[in-house]
C-alpha positions as CSV (number, residue, x, y, z in Angstrom):
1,X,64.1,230.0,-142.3
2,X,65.3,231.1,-145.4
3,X,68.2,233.4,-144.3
4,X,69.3,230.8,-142.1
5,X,69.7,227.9,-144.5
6,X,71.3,230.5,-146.7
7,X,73.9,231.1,-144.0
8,X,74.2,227.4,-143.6
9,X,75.2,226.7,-147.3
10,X,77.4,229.5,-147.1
11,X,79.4,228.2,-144.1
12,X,79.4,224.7,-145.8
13,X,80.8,225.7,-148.9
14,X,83.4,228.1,-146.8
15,X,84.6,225.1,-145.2
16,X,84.6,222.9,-148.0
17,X,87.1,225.5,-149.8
18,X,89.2,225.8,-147.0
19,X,89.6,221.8,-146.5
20,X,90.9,221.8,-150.7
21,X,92.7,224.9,-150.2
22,X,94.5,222.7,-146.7
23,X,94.9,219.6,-149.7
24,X,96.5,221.7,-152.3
25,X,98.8,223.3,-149.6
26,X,99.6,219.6,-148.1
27,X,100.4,218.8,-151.7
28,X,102.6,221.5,-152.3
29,X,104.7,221.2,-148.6
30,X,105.4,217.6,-149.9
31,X,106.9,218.9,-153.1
32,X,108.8,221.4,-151.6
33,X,110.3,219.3,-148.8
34,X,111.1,216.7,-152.0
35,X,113.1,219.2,-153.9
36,X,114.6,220.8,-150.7
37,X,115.5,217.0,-150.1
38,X,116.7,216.2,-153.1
39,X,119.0,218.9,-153.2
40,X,120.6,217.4,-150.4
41,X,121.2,214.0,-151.9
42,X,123.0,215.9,-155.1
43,X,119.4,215.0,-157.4
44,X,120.0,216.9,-160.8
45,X,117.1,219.0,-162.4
46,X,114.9,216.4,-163.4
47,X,115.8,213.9,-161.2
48,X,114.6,216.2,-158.0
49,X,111.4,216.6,-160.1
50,X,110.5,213.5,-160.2
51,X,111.2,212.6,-156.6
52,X,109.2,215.5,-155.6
53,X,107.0,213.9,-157.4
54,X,107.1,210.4,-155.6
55,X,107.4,212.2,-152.1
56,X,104.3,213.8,-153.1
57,X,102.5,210.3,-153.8
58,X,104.2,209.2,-150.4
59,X,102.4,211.7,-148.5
60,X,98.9,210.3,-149.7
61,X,99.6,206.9,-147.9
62,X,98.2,207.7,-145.0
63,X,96.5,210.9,-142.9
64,X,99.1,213.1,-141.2
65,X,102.9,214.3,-142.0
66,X,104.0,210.8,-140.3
67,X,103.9,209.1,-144.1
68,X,106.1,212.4,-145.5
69,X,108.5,212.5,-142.7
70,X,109.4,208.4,-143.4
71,X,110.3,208.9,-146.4
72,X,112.2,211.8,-146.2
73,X,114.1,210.5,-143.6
74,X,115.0,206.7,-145.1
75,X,115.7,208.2,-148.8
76,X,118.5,210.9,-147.2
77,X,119.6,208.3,-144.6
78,X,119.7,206.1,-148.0
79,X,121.9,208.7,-149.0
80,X,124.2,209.3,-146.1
81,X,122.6,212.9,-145.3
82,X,123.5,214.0,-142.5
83,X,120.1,215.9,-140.6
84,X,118.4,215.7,-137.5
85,X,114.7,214.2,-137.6
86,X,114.3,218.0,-135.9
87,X,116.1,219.5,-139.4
88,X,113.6,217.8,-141.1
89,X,110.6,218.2,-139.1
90,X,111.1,222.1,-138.9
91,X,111.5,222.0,-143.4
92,X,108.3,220.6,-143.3
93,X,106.7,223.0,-141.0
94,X,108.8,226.0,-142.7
95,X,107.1,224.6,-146.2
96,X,104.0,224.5,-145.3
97,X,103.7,227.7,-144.2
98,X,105.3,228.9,-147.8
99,X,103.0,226.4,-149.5
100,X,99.9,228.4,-147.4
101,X,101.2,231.5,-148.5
102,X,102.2,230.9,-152.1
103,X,98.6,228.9,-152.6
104,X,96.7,232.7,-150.4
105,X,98.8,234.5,-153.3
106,X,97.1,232.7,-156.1
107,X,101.0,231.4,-157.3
C-alpha cells in the first residue's frame, strides 16, 4: 500500500502546483491586459502601473475572465477606445498564453 499512497501524495501535490502555477498565470494575464490597456487610454508610466494594478484586483471579484473582461471594456469605453469585445477577448487569450510561458520560464 505503501507505493500507492506514495503515488497518491505525489499526484496531489502535482496538482496542487499546477492550480498556483494557473493563479500566478491568471494574475499575470490580468496585468498584462491592464498595461496593454492602459496604453490605449494614453496612461503614463506609473499611472499604467497602478491600473494594472487595480485590473489585477478586478479579476479576483469573481471566478472566470467575465470580471477582467468588464472592466477592461467600461474603463476604455470610459475612454473613448475604439476595440471590439473580440479585440479584447483575443488580448486576453494572447496574454495568458505569454503569462503561461513567461511563468514555465521562471521570468
Amino acid at each position: 500500500m505503501s507505493q500507492f499512497d506514495d503515488r497518491q501524495r505525489g499526484e496531489e501535490k502535482k496538482y496542487q502546483i499546477d492550480q498556483e502555477l494557473e493563479f500566478k498565470a491568471h494574475a499575470r494575464r490580468a496585468k498584462l491586459v491592464g498595461l496593454w490597456a492602459a496604453g490605449h487610454m494614453g496612461l503614463s508610466d506609473q499611472s499604467a502601473a497602478d491600473y494594472a494594478k487595480s485590473v489585477v484586483v478586478a479579476d479576483l471579484e469573481e471566478a472566470g475572465e467575465d470580471d477582467l473582461f468588464r472592466k477592461i471594456r467600461g474603463d476604455l469605453d470610459q475612454h473613448a477606445v475604439q476595440l471590439s469585445d473580440h479585440q479584447i477577448r483575443a488580448k486576453m487569450d494572447e496574454a495568458l498564453a505569454e503569462a503561461r510561458a513567461q511563468i514555465k520560464a521562471g521570468v
